[in-house]
BAGU-44750 format. One record per residue: residue in three letters; x, y, z of N, C-alpha, C, O in turn. Coordinates in steps of 0.02 Angstrom, whole numbers, padded with zeros to 5 digits, always signed. Layout:
<rs>
alaXYZXYZXYZXYZ...
</rs>
This chain:
<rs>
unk+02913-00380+04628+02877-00325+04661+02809-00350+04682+02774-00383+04643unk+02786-00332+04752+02705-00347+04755+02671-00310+04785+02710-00263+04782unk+02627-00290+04815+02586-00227+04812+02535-00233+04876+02481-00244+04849unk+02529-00231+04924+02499-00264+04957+02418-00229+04966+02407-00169+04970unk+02370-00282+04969+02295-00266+04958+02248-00286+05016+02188-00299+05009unk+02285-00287+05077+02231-00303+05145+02172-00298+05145+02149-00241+05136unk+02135-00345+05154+02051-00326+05172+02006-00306+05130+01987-00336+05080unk+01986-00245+05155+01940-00229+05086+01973-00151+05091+01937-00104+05074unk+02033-00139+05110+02067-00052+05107+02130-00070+05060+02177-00109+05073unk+02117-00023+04992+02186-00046+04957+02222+00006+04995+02204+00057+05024unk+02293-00034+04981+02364+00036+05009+02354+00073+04978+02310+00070+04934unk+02405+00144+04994+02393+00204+04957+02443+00160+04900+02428+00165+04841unk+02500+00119+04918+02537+00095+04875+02493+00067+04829+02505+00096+04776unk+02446+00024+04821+02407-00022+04784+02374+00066+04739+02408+00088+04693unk+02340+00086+04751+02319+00147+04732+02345+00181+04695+02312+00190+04644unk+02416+00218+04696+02480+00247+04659+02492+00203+04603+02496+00221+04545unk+02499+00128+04630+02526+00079+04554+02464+00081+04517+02458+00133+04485unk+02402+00028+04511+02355+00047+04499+02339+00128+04457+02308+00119+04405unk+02347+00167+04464+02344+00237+04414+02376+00235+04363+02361+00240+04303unk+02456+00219+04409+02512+00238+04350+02498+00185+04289+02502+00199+04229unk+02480+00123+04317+02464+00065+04268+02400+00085+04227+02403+00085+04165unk+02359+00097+04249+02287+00118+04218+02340+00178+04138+02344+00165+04077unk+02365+00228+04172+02377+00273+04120+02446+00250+04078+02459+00281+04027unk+02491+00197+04099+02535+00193+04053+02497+00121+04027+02468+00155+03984unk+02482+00080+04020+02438+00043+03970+02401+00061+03940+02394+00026+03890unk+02356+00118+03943+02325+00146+03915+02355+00181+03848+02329+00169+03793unk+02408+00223+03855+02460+00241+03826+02478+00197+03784+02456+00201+03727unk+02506+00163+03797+02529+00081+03762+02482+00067+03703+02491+00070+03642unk+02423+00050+03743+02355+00033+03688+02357+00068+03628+02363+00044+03572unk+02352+00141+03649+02331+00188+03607+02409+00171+03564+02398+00164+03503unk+02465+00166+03577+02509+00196+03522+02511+00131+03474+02526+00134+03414unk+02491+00065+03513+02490+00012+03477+02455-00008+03440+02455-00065+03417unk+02402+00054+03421+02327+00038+03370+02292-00006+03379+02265-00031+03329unk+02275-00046+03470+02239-00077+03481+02173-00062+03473+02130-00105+03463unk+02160+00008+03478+02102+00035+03499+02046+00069+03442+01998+00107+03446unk+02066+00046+03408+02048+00081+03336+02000+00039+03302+02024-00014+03281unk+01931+00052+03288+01856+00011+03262+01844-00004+03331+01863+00012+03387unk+01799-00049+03298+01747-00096+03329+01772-00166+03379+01814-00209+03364unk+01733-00161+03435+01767-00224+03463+01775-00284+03442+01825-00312+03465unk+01734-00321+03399+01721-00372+03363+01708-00361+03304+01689-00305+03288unk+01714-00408+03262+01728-00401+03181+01645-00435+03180+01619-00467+03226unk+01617-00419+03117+01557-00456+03117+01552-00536+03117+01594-00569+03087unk+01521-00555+03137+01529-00646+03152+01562-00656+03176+01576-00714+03162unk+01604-00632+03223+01637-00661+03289+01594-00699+03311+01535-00682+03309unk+01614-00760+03338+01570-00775+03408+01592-00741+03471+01650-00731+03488unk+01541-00724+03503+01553-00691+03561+01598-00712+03637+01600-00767+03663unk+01627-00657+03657+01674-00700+03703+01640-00668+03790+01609-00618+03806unk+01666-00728+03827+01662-00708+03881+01731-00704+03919+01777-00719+03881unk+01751-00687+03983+01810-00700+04023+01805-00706+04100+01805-00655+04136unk+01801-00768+04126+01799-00768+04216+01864-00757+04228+01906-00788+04196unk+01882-00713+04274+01902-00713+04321+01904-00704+04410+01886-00652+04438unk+01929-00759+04443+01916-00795+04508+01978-00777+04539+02028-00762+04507unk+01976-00779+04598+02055-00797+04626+02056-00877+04656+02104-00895+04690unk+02019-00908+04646+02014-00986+04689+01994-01033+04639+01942-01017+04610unk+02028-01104+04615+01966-01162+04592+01917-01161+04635+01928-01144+04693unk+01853-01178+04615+01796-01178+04633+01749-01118+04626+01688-01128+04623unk+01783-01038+04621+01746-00982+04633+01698-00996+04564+01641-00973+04574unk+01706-01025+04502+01668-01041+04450+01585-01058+04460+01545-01047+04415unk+01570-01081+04515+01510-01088+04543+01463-01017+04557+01402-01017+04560unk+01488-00982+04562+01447-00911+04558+01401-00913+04514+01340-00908+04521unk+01448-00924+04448+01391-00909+04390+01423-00950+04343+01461-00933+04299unk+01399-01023+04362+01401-01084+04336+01341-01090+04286+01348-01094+04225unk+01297-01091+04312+01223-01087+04258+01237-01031+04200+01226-01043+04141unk+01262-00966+04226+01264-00929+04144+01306-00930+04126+01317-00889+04081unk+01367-00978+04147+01417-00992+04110+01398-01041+04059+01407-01032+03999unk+01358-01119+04098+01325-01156+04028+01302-01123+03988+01323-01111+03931unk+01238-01099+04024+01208-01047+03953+01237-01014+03909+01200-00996+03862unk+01281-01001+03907+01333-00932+03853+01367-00985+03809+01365-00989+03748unk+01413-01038+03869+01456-01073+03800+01424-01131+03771+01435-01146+03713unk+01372-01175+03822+01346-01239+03793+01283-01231+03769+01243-01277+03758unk+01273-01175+03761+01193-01156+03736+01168-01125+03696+01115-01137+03669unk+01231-01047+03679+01233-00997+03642+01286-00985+03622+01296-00928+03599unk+01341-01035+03623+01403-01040+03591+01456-00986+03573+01489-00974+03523unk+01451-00953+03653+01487-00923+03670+01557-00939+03681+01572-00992+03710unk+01610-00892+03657+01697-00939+03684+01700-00920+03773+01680-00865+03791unk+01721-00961+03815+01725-00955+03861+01806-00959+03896+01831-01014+03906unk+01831-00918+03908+01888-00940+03951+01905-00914+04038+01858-00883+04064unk+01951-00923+04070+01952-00908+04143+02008-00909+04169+02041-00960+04180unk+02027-00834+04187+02088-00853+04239+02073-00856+04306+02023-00826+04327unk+02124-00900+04360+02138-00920+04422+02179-00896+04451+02234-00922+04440unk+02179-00840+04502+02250-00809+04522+02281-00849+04553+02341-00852+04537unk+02257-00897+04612+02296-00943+04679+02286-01012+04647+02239-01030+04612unk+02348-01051+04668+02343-01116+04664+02290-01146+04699+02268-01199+04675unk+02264-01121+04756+02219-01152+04791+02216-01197+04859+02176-01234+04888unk+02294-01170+04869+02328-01232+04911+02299-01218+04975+02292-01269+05008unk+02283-01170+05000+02244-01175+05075+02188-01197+05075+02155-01179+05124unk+02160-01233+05037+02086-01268+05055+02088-01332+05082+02053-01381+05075unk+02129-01323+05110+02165-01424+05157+02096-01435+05198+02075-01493+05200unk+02061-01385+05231+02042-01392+05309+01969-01430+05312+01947-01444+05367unk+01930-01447+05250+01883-01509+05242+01913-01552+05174+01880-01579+05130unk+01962-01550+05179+01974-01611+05127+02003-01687+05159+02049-01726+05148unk+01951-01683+05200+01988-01762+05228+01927-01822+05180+01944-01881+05174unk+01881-01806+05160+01829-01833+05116+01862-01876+05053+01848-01932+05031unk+01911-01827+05036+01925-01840+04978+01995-01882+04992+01996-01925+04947unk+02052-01889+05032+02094-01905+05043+02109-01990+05022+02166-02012+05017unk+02059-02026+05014+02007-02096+05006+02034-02099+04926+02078-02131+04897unk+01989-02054+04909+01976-02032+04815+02059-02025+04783+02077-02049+04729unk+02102-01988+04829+02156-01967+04799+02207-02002+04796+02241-02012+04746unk+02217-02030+04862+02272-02079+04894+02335-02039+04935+02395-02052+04939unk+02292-01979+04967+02342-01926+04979+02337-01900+05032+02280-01915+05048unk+02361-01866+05078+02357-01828+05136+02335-01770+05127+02385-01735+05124unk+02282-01732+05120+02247-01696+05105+02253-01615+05165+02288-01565+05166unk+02203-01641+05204+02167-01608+05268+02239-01585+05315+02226-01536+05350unk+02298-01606+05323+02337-01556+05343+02377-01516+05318+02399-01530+05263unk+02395-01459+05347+02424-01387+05329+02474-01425+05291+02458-01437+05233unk+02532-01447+05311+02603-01454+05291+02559-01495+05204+02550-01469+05149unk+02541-01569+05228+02491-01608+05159+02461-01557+05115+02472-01548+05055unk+02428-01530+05146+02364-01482+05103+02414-01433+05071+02380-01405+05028unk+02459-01415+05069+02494-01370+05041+02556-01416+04978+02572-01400+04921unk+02571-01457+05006+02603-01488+04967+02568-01517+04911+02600-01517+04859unk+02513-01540+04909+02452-01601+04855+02425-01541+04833+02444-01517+04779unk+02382-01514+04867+02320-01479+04839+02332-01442+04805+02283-01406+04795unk+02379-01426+04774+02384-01376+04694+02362-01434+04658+02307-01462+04660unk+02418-01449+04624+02385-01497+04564+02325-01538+04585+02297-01564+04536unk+02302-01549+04633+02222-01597+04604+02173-01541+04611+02117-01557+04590unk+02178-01478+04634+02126-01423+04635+02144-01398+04558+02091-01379+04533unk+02180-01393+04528+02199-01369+04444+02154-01445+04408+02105-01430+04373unk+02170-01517+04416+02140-01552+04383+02043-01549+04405+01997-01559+04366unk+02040-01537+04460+01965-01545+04499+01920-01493+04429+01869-01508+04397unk+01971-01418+04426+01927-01362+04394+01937-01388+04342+01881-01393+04318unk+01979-01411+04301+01992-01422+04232+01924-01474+04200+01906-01481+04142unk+01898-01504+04262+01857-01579+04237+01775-01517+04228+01735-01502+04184unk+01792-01496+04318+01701-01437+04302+01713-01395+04260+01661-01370+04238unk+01773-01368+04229+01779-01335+04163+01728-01356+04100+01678-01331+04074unk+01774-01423+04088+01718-01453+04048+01656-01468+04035+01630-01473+03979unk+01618-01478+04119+01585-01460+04089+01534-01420+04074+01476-01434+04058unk+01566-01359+04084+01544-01284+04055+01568-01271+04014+01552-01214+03998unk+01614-01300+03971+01626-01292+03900+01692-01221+03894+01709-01190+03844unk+01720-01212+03971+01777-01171+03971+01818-01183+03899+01829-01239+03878unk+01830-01147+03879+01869-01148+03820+01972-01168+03835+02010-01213+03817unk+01980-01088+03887+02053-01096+03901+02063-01095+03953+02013-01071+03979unk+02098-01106+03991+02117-01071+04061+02184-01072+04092+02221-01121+04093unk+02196-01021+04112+02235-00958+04125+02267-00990+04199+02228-00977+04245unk+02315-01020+04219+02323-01021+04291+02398-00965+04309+02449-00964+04274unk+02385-00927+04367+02437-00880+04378+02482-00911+04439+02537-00883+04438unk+02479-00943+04473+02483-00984+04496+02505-00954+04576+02554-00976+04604unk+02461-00901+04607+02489-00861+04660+02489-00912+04723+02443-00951+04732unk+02532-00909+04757+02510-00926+04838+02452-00932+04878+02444-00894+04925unk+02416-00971+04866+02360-00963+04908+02372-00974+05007+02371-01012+05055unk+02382-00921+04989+02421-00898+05090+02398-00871+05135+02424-00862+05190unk+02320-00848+05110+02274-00794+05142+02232-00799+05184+02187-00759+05196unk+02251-00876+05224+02169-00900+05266+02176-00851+05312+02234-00830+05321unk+02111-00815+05359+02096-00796+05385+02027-00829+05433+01980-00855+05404unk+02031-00823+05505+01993-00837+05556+01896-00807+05482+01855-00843+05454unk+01906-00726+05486+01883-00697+05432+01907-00691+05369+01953-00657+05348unk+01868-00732+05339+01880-00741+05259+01857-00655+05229+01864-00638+05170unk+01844-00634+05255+01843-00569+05227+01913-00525+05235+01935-00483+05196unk+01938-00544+05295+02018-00514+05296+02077-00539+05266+02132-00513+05258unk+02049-00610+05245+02099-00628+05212+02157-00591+05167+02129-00549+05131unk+02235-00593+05156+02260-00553+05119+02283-00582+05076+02285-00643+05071unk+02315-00519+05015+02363-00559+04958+02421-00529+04964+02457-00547+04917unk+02457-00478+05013+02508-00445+05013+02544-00507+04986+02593-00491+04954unk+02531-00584+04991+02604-00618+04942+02592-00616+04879+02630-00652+04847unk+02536-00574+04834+02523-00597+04784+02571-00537+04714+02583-00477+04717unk+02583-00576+04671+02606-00514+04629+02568-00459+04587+02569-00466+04526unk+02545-00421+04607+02506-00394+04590+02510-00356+04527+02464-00363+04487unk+02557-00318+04514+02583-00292+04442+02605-00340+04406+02655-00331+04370unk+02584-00379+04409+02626-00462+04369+02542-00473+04345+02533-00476+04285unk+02487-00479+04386+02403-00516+04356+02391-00445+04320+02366-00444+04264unk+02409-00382+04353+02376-00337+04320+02373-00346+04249+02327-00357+04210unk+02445-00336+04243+02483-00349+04153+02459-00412+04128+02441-00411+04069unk+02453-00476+04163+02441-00513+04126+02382-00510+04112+02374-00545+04062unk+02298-00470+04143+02245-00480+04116+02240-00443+04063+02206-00458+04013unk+02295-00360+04074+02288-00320+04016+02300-00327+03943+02272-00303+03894unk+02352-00370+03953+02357-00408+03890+02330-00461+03848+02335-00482+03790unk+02299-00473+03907+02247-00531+03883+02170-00520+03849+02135-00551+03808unk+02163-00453+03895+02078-00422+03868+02109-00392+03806+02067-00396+03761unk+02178-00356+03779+02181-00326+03717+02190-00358+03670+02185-00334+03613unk+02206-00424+03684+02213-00492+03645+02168-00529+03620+02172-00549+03562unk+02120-00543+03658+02059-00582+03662+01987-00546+03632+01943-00572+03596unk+01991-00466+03665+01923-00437+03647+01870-00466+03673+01821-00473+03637unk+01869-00492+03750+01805-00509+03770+01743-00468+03752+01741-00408+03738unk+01707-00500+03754+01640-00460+03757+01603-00442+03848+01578-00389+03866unk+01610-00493+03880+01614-00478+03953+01630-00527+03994+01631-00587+03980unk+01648-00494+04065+01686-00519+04102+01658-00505+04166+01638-00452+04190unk+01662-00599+04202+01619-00622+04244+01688-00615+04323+01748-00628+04332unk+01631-00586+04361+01699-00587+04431+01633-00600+04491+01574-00590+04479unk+01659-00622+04550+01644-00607+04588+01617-00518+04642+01644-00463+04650unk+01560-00546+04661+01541-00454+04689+01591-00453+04757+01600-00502+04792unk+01615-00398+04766+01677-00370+04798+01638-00321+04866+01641-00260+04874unk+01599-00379+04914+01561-00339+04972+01618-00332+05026+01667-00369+05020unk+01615-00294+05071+01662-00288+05131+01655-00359+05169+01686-00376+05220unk+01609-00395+05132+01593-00448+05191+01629-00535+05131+01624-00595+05146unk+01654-00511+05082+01678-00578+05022+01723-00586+05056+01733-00550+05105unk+01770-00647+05034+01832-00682+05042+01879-00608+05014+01868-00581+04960unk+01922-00591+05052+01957-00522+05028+01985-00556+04960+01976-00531+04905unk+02026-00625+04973+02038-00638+04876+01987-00627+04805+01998-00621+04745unk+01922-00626+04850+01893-00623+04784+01874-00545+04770+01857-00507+04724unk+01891-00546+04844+01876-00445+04829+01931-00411+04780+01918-00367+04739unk+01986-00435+04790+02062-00422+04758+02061-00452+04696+02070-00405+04658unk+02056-00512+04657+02022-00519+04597+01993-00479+04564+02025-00458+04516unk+01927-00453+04573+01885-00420+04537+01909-00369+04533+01914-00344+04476unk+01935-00331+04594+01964-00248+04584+02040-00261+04518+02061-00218+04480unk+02061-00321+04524+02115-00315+04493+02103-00309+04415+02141-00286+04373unk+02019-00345+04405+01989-00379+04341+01973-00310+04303+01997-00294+04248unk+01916-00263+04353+01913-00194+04347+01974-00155+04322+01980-00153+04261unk+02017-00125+04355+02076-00093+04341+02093-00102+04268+02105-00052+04234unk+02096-00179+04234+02135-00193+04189+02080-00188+04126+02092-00199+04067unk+02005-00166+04161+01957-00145+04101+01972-00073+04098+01987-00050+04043unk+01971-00044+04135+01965+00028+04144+02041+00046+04100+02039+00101+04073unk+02093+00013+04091+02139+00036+04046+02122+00055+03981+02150+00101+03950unk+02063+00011+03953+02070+00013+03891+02006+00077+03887+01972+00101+03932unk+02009+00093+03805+01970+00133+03790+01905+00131+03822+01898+00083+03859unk+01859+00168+03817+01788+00152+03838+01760+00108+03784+01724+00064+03806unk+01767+00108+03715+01735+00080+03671+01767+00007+03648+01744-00025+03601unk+01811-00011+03680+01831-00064+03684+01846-00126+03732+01876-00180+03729unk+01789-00071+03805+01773-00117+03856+01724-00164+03856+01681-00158+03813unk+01720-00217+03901+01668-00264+03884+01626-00252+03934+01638-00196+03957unk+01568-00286+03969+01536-00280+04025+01572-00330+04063+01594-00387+04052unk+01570-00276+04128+01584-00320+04197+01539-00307+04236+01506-00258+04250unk+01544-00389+04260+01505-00407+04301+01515-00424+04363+01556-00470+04366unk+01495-00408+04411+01518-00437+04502+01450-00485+04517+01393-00462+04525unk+01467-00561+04520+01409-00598+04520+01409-00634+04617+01452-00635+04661unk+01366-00648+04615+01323-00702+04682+01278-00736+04678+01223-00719+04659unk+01298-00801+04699+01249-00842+04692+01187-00854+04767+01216-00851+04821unk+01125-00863+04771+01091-00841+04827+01038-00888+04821+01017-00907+04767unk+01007-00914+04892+00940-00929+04891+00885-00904+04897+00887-00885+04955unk+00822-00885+04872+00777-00829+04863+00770-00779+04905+00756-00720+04892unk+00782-00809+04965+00782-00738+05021+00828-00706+05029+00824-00649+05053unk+00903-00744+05005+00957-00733+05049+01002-00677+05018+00980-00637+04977unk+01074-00675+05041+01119-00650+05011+01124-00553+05020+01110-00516+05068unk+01146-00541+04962+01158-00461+04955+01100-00430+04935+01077-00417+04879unk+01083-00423+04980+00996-00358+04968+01033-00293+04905+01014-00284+04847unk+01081-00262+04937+01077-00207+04888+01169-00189+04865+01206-00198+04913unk+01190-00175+04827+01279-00157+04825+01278-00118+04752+01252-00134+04698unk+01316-00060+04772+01328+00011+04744+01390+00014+04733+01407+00057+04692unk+01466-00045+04775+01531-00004+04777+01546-00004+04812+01506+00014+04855unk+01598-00017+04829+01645+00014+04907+01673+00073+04927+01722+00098+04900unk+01649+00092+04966+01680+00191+04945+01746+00186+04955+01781+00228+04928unk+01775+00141+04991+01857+00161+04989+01874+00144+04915+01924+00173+04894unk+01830+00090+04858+01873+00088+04796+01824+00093+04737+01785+00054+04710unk+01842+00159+04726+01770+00205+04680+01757+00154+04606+01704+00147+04576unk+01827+00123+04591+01819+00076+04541+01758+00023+04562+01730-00004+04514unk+01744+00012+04601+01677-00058+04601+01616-00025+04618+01570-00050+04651unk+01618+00061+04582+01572+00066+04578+01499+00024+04522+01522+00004+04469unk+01445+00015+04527+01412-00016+04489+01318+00042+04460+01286+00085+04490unk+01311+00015+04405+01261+00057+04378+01211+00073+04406+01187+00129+04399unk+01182+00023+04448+01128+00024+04487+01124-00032+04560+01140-00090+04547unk+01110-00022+04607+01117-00040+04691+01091-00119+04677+01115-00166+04710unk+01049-00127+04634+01007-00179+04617+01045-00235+04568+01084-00203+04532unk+01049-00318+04552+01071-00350+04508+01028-00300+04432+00980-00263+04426unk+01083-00331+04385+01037-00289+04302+01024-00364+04273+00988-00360+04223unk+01042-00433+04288+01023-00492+04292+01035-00556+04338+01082-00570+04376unk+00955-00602+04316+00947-00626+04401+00928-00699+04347+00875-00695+04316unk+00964-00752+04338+00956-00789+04332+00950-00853+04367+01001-00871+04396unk+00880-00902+04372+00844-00956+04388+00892-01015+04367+00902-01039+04311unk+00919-01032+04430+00954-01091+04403+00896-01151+04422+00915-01209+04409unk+00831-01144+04451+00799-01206+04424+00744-01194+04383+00687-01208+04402unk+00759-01163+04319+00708-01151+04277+00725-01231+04237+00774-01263+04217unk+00668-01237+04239+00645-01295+04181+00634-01319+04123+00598-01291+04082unk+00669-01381+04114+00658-01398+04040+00688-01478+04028+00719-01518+04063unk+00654-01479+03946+00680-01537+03930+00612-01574+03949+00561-01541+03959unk+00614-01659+03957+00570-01702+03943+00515-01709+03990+00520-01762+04021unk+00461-01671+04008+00409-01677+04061+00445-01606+04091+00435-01594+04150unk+00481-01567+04058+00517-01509+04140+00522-01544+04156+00467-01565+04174unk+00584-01594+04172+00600-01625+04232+00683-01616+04231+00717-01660+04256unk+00717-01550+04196+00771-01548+04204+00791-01498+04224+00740-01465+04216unk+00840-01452+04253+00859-01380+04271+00936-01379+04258+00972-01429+04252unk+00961-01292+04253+01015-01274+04287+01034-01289+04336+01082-01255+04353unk+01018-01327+04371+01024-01342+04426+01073-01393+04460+01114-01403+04505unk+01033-01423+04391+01074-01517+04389+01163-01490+04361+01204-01494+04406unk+01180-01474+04316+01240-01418+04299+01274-01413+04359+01319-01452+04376unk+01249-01358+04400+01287-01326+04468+01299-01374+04503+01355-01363+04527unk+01279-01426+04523+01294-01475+04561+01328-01527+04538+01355-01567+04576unk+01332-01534+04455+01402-01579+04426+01456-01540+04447+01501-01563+04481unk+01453-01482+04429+01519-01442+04433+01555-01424+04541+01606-01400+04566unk+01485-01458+04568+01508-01442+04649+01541-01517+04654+01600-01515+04670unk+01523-01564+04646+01540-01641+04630+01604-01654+04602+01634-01708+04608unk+01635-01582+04556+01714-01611+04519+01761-01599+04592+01812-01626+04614unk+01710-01538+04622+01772-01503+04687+01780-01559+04723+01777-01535+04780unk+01789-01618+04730+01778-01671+04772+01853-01635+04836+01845-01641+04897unk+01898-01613+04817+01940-01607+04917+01905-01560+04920+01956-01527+04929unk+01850-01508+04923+01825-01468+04943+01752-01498+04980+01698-01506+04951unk+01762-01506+05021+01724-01562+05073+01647-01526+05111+01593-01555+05116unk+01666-01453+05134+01604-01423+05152+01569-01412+05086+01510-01428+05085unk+01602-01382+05020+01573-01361+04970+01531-01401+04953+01483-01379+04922unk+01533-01439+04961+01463-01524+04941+01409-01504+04982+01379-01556+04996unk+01387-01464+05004+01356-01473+05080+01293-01394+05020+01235-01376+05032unk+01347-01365+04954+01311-01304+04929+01254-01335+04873+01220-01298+04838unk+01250-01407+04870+01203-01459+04805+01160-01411+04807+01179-01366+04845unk+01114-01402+04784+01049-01381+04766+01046-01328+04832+01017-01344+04883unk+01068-01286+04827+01075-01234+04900+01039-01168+04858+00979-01153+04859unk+01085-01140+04828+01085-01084+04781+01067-01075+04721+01101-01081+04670unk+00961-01046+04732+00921-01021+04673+00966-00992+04613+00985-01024+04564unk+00979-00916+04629+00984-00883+04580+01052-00855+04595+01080-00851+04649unk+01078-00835+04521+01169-00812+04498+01137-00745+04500+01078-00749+04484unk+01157-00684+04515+01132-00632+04521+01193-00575+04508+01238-00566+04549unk+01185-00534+04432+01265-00514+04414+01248-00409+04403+01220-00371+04363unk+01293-00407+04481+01275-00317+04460+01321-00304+04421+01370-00341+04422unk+01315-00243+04372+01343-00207+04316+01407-00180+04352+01418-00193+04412unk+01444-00147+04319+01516-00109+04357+01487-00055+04302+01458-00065+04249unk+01507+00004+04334+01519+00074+04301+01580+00070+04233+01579+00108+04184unk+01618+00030+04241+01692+00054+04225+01653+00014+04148+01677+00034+04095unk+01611-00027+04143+01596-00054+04084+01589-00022+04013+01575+00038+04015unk+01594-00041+03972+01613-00011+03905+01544+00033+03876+01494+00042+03910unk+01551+00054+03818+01506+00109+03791+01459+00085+03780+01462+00034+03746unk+01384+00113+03805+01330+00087+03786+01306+00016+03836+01272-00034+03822unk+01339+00038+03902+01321-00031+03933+01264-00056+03952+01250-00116+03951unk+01234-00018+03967+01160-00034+03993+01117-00072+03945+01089-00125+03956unk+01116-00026+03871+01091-00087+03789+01112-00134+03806+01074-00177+03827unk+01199-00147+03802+01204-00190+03795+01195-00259+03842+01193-00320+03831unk+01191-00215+03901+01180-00297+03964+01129-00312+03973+01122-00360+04011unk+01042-00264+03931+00982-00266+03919+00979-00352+03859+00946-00403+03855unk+01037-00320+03824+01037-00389+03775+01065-00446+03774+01052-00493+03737unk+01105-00442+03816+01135-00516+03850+01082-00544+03913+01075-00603+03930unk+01046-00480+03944+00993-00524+03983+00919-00571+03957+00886-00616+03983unk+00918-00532+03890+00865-00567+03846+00882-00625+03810+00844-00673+03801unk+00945-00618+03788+00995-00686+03787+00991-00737+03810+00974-00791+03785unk+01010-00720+03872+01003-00767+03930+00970-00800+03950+00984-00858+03967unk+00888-00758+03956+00836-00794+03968+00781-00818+03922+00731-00853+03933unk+00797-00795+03879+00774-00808+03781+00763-00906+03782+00806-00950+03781unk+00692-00911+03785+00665-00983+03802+00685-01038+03853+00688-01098+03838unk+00695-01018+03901+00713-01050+03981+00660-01053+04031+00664-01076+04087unk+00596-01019+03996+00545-01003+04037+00553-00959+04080+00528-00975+04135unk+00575-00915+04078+00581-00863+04123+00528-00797+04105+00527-00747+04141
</rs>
C-alpha cells in the first residue's frame, strides 16, 4: 500500500490514513502499557532521534548533533527514508574516488545506494550516531523544483509504523527533522510530517520535543515559519527559532577551533555529492523551531536543552 504525498498538499487519502493511524496506535499504546510513568527512568542518558529522508540531510544540525552525543553524551540515532539514489547529477567528482560510473541516471541509480549508505555511515561517526535506521525507499522524486518533488513511490504506512514503534521503543527525548517550508525539498517536507504524525500518536506525556531545523548564513534563510496551513500538524510554538546555535563559536587552544571544522568533516564524507562541497564553511547557524505536537511541558523543557547546548561554548 502507499499513500501518495505531492508537494507540500497531503491527499485527502494521506489525511484519512494518517488519523486512522494516529488513533489506532494510539489505542495500541494505551492497551500495551506503554504509556504509563515517566518517560525516562532516572539516569538514563538522554536520547535523541534524526530523522531525514536523504544521506546527507544530517548537515542541518550537524553541530548540535556533536554537541548532544560527543559532548554531552547524548545516545544518538537516525533514520533515512530513501536510498539516495537520485543524487547522480554532480557526482562525476567522485567517480575517480570510487571507480564507478556515478553522474549518469541509469549509473547513478545502480551505484549510488550503497556508497551514499557507506558515505553517511563514515559522517555518522563522526557525530557519534549511535544506530541507524535505513528504510530503504526509492529515491525517485527529482524534480526541475525540489520543492515538488514527490514520494507517491514511497510506503508510507510502512515508515509511519516503523517510526511508531521505534519512538515507543526507544523513548527519545527529542527528535531532530528538517523545517517543512512550501519552499524545502518536498522529501524532506514528507519526512518530518511523517516524523510528526508518529509523535502525535503517543501520549502527550510521553512525547519528546520536535524539532524542524535549518541551517543559514546570518542574513539568510527562513525569516519567520508558524506551519503550513494545509498541514495543521507542523504547526510550531512560536514563528521564531526557540534555538539558534553558532556553529563558529570558539574554542580550544588560542580559540582557534569551531563547530565549524565538524560540519565540514561531515560535508567531506558526502564525497559523490559534488555541489554539496561547494556548502564548507557556508552555513553560520543550525536554527531549530519547536512543533506544537511536542510533549508536556515543552517550552521548560526546550528552555533546558537550549542552556545545554550552549552551557560553555561562549555563547
Amino acid at each position: 500500500m502507499s499513500t501518495r504525498l505531492p508537494g507540500v498538499w497531503p491527499s485527502v487519502g494521506l489525511l484519512v490514513f494518517l488519523l486512522t493511524a494516529h488513533a489506532q496506535t494510539s489505542s495500541l499504546l494505551r492497551a500495551a502499557g506503554f504509556l504509563d510513568g515517566m518517560r525516562a527512568k532516572s539516569g538514563d542518558q538522554p536520547k535523541l532521534l534524526i530523522v531525514v529522508a536523504h544521506p546527507d540531510d544530517e548537515y542541518m544540525f550537524a553541530a548540535t548533533t556533536y554537541r548532544l552525543a560527543r559532548e554531552l553524551h547524548w545516545v544518538a540515532d537516525q533514520v533515512v527514508i530513501t536510498d539516495g539514489e537520485s543524487g547522480y547529477r554532480y557526482a562525476s567528482l567522485a567517480e575517480a574516488i570510487y571507480g564507478k560510473k556515478l553522474s549518469g541516471e541509469r549509473e547513478g541509480h545502480a551505484n549510488l545506494s550503497a556508497i551514499r549508505k557507506e558515505e553517511l555511515l563514515r559522517a555518522a561517526k563522526i557525530l557519534g550516531i549511535r544506530k541507524h535506521y535505513f528504510l530503504d525507499q526509492k529515491d525517485l522524486g527529482f524534480s526541475v523544483s525540489p520543492a515538488d518533488a514527490s514520494v507517491e513511490n514511497w510506503d508510507q504506512p510502512k515508515i509511519l509504523k516503523f517510526l511508531s514503534n521505534l519512538l515507543v521503543r526507544e523513548r527519545y527525548d527529542i527528535v531532530l527533522t528538517l523545517l517543512p517550508t512550501s519552499e524545502t525539498h518536498g522529501h524532506h517536507r514528507a519526512a518530518t510530517i511523517l516524523a510528526l504524525n508518529a509523535v502525535a500518536a503517543l501520549e502527550e506525556n510521553e512525547r519528546p520535543l520536535v524539532f524542524g531545523a535549518e541551517a543559514d548564513p546570518p542574513h539568510g534563510g527562513t525569516q519567520r515559519f508558524s506551519g503550513l496551513p494545509s498541514v495543521p500538524m507542523t504547526s510550531t510554538v512560536a514563528d521564531q527559532p526557540v534555538i539558534r546555535f553558532d556553529r563558529n563559536t570558539s574554542f580550544g587552544f588560542h580559540n582557534a577551533l569551531s563547530y565549524q571544522i565538524v560540519v565540514n568533516w561531515v560535508i567531506a564524507e558526502h564525497k559523490s555529492q559534488g555541489l554539496f562541497q561547494t556548502d564548507t564553511g557556508k552555513d553560520e547557524f543550525e536554527r531549530l523551531w519547536l512543533f506544537k505536537v511536542s510533549g508536556k511541558n515543552a517550552a521548560s523543557r526546550a528552555d533546558e536543552l537550549r542552556r545545554d547546548l550552549l552551557a560553555n561554548t561562549g555563547h
